[in-house]
KELO-141595 format. One record per residue (C-alpha): residue in three letters; x, y, z. Coordinates in nm, 3 decimals, padded with zeros to 5 digits. Example, Ala and Ser with C-alpha at 12.3 -4.5 7.8 and 13.67 -1.06 7.14 Angstrom:
# residues 2
ATOM   r       u       v       w
ATOM ALA  01.230 -00.450  00.780
ATOM SER  01.367 -00.106  00.714
//
This chain:
# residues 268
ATOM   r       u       v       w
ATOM UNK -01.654 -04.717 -17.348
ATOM UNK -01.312 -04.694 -17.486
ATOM UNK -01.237 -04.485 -17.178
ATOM UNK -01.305 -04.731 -16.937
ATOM UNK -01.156 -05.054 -17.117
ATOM UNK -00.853 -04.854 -17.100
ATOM UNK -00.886 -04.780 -16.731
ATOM UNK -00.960 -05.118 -16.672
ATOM UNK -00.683 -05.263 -16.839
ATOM UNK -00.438 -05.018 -16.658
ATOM UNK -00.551 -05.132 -16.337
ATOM UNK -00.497 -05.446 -16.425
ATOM UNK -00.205 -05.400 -16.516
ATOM UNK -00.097 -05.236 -16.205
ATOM UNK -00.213 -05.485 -16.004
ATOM UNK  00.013 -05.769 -16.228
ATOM UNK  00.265 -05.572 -16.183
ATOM UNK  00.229 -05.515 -15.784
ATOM UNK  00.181 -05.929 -15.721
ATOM UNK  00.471 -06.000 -15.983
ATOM UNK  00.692 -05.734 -15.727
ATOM UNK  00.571 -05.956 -15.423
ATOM UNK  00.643 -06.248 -15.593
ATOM UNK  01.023 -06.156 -15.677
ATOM UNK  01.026 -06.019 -15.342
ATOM UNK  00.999 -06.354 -15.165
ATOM UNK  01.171 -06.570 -15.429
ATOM UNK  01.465 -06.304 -15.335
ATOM UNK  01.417 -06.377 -14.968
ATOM UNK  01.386 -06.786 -15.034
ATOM UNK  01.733 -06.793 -15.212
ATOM UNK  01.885 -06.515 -15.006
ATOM UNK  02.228 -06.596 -14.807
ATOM UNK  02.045 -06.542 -14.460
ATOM UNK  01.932 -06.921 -14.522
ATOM UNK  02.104 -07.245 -14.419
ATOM UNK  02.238 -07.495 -14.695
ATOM UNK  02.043 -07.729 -14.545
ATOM UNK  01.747 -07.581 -14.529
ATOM UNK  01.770 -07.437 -14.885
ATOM UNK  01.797 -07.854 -15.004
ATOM UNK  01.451 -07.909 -14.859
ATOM UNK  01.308 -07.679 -15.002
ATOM UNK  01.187 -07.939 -15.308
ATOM UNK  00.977 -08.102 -15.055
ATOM UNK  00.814 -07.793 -14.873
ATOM UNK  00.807 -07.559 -15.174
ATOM UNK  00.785 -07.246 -14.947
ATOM UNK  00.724 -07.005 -15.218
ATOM UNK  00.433 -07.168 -15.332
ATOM UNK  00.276 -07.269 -15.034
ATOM UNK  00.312 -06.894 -14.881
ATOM UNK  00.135 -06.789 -15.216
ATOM UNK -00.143 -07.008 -15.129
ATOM UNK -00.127 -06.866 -14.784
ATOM UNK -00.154 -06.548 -14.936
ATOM UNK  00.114 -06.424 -14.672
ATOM UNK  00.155 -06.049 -14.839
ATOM UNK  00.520 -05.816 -14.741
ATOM UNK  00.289 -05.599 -14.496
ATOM UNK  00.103 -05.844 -14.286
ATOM UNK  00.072 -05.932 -13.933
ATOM UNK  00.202 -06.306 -13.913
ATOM UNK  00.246 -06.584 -13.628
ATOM UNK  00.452 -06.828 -13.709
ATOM UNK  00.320 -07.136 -13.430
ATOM UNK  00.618 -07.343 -13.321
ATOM UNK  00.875 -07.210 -13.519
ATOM UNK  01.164 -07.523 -13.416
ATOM UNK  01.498 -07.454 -13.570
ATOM UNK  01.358 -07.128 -13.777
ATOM UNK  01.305 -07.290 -14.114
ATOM UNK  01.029 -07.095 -14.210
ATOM UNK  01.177 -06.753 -14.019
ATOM UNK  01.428 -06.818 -14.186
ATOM UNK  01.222 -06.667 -14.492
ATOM UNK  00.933 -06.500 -14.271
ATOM UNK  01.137 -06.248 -14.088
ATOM UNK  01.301 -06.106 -14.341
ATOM UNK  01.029 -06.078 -14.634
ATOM UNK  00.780 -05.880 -14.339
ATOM UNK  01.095 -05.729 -14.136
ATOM UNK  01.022 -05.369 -14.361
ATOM UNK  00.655 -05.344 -14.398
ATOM UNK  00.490 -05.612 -14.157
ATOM UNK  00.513 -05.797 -13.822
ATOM UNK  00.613 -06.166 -13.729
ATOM UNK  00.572 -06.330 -13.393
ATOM UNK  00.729 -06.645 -13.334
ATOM UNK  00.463 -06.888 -13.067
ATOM UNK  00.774 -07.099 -12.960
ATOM UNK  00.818 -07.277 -12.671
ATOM UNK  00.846 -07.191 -12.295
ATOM UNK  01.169 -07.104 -12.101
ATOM UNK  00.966 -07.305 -11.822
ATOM UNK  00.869 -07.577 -11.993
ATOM UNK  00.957 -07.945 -11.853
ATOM UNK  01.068 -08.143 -12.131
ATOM UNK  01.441 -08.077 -12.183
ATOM UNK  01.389 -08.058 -12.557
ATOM UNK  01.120 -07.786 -12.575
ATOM UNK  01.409 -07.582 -12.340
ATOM UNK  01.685 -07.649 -12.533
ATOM UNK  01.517 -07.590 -12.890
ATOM UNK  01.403 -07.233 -12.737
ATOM UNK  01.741 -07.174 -12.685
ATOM UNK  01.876 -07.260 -13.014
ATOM UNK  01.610 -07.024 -13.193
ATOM UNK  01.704 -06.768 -12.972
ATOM UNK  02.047 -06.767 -12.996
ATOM UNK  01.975 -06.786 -13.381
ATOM UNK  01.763 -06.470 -13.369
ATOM UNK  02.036 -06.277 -13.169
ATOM UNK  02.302 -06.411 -13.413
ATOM UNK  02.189 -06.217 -13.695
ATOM UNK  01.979 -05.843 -13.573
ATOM UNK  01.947 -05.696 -13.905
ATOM UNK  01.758 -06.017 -14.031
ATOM UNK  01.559 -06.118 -13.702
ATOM UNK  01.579 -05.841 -13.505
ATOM UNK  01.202 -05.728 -13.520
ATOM UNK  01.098 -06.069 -13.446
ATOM UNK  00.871 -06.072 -13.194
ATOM UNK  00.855 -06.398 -12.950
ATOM UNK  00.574 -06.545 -12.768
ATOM UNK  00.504 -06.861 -12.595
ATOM UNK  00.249 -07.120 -12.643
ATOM UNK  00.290 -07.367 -12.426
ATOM UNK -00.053 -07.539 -12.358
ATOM UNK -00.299 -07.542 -12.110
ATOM UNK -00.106 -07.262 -11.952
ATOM UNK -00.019 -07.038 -12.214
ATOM UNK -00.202 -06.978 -12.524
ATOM UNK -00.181 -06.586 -12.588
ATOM UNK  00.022 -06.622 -12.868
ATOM UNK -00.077 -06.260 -12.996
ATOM UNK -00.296 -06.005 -12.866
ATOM UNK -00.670 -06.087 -12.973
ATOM UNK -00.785 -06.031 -13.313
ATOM UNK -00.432 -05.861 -13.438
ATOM UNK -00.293 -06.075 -13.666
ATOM UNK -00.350 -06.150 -14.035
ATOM UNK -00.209 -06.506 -14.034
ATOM UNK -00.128 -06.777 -13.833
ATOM UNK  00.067 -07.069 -13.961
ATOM UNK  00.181 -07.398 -13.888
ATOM UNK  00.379 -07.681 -14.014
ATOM UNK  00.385 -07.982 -13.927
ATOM UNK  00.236 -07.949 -13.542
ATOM UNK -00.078 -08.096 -13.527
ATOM UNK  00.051 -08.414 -13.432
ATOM UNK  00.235 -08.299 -13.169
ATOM UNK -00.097 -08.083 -12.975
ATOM UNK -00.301 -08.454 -13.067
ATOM UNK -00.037 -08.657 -12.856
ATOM UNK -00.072 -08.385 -12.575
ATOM UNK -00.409 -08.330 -12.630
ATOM UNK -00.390 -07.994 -12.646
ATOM UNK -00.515 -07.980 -13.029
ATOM UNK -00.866 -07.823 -12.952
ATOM UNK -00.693 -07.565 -12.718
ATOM UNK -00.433 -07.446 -12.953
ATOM UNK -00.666 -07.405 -13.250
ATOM UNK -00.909 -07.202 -13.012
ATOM UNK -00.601 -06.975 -12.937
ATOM UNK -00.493 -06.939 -13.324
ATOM UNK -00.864 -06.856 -13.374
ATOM UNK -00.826 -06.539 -13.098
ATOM UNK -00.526 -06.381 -13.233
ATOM UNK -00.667 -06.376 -13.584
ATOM UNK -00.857 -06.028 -13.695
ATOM UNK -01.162 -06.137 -13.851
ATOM UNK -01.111 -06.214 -14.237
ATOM UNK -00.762 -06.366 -14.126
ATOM UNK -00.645 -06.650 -14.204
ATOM UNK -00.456 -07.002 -14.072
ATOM UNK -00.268 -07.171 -14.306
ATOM UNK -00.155 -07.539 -14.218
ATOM UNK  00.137 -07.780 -14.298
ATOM UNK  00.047 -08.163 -14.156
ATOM UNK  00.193 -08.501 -14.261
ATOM UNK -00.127 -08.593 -14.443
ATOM UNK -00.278 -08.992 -14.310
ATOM UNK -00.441 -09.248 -14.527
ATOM UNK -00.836 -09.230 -14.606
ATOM UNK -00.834 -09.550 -14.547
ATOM UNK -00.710 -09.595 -14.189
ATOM UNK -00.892 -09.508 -13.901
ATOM UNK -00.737 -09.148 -13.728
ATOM UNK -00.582 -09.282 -13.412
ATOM UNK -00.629 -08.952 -13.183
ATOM UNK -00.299 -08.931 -13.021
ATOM UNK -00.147 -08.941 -13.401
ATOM UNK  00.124 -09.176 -13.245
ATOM UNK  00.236 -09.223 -13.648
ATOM UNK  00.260 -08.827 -13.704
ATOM UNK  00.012 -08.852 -13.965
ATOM UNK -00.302 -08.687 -13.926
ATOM UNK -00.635 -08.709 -14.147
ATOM UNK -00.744 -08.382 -14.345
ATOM UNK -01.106 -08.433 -14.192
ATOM UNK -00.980 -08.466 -13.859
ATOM UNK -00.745 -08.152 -13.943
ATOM UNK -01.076 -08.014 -14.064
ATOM UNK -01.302 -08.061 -13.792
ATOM UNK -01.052 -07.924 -13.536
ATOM UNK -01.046 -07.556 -13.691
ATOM UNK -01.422 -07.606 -13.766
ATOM UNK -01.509 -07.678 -13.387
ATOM UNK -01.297 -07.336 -13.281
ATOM UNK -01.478 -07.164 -13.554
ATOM UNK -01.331 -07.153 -13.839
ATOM UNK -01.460 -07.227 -14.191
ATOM UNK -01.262 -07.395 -14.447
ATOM UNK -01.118 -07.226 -14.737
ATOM UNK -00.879 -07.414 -14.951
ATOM UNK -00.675 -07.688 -15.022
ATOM UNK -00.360 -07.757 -15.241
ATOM UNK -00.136 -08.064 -15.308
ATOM UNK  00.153 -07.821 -15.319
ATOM UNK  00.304 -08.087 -15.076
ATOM UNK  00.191 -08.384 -15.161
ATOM UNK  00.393 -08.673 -15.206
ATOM UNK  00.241 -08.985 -15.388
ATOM UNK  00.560 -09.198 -15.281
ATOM UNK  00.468 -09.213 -14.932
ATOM UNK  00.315 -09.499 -14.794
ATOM UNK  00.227 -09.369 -14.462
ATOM UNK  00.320 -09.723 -14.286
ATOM UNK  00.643 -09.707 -14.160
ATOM UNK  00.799 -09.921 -13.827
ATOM UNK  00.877 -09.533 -13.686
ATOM UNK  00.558 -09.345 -13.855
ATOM UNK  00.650 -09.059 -14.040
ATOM UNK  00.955 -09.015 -13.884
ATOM UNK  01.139 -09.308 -14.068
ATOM UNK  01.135 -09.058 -14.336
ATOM UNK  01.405 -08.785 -14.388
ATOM UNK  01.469 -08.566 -14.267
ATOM UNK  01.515 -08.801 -13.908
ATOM UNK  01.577 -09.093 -14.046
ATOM UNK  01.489 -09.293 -13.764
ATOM UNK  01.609 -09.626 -13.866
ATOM UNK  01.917 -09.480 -13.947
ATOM UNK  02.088 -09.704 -14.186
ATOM UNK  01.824 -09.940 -14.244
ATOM UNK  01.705 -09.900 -14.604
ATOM UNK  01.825 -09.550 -14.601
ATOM UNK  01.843 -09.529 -14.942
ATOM UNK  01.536 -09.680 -15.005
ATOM UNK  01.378 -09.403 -14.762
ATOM UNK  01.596 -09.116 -14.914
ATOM UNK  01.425 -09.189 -15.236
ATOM UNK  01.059 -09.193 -15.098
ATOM UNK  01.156 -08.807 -14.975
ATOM UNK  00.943 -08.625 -14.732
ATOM UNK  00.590 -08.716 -14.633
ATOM UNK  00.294 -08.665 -14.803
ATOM UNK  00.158 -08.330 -14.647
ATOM UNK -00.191 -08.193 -14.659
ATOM UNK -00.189 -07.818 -14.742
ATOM UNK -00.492 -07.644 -14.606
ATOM UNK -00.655 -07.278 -14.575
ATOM UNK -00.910 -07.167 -14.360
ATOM UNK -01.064 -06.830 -14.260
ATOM UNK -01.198 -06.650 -13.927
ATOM UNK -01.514 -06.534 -14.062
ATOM UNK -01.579 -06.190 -14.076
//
């Protein structure tokens, strides 16, 4: 008996050990020098350490990053799976017909180029829906996730489609993690999400209707200061600062939006 309490507790202890390595592994990534100023001062509103724990993003997975923008999150993606795992980036495409989708592809590439040793096994795809929505090859990847997009597929109405494509490149057991400006309970979800908030049920019942089943939730980023009823919607808020300087202080001090942090999981 004494024999296997031992065991036990030296497994244990290996396995402490082995997350508590993973851990200082991305908190060295998340502070590293291959990361903007900028984006390091945000980082008390999107807490990426802790929400890619809740993830459970692990060194050696498969990941798609979905609309990547300016690299934030590659920023500490690439280089924390760069040794042992694989990162897509689902950005825009070179084709597309909004200006902005073109010229924010061209920024993240020309960021990706700029520094090989960091980004240089970065993979890049396209999503760009209806057209293109192969943002991996089918049941590959360990985890897709977003951040603040939702909204964006809603206005296009492209939401079902894009969840529907996450759902494909996941291997079964995988999992989507997403990031969403989280709207009141008490207002009714407009469907085009003209405010950029979106509803956790409605965020709910588009990954349930592609198949998914819900996992998790956290209030990693929540943000009780926000009261979701801005002249500009959520983008009154840094980091745009719409108004510009209307009450910028006021807004400053509110911080980032209130964000719903949710898990769910391709069943197996």
């Amino acid at each position: 008996m004494k024999i296997i309490l031992l065991a036990l507790l030296l497994v244990s202890s290996f396995s402490s050990a082995q997350a508590l390595e993973k851990s200082s592994l991305l908190h060295q990534v998340i502070v590293g020098k291959q990361r903007s100023v900028d984006h390091k001062h945000r980082d008390n509103y999107r807490h990426p350490q802790q929400t890619l724990e809740f993830f459970d993003v692990k060194d050696n997975m498969t990941v798609v990053e979905i609309w990547p923008g300016a690299g934030w999150y590659t920023e500490i993606l690439a280089p924390y799976l760069k040794d042992h795992g694989k990162l897509y980036a689902a950005h825009f495409s070179a084709d597309a017909d909004q200006p902005y989708f073109k010229k924010n592809l061209h920024d993240f590439v020309k960021k990706i180029k700029s520094q090989p040793k960091v980004y240089g096994k970065v993979e890049i795809t396209v999503l760009q829906p209806p057209k293109i929505l192969q943002i991996a090859p089918d049941g590959s990847v360990d985890r897709v996730l977003t951040f603040r997009n939702v909204h964006n597929w809603m206005k296009s109405d492209q939401a079902a489609a894009v969840f529907n494509a996450m759902y494909k490149a996941l291997k079964p057991g995988g999992i989507l993690g997403v990031v969403e400006h989280r709207n009141s309970t008490l207002k009714q979800q407009d469907t085009k999400a003209e405010s950029g908030y979106v509803s956790e049920d409605y965020v709910i019942a588009l990954a349930r209707n592609a198949g998914f089943e819900f996992l998790a939730k956290s209030e990693i980023n929540a943000n009780s200061k926000d009261s979701k009823d801005y002249l500009e919607g959520v983008w009154t808020l840094p980091p745009a600062l719409k108004l510009k300087g209307k009450d910028k202080k006021k807004y400053i001090a509110i911080g980032e939006s209130d964000r719903m942090t949710i898990k769910f999981i391709k069943p197996m």
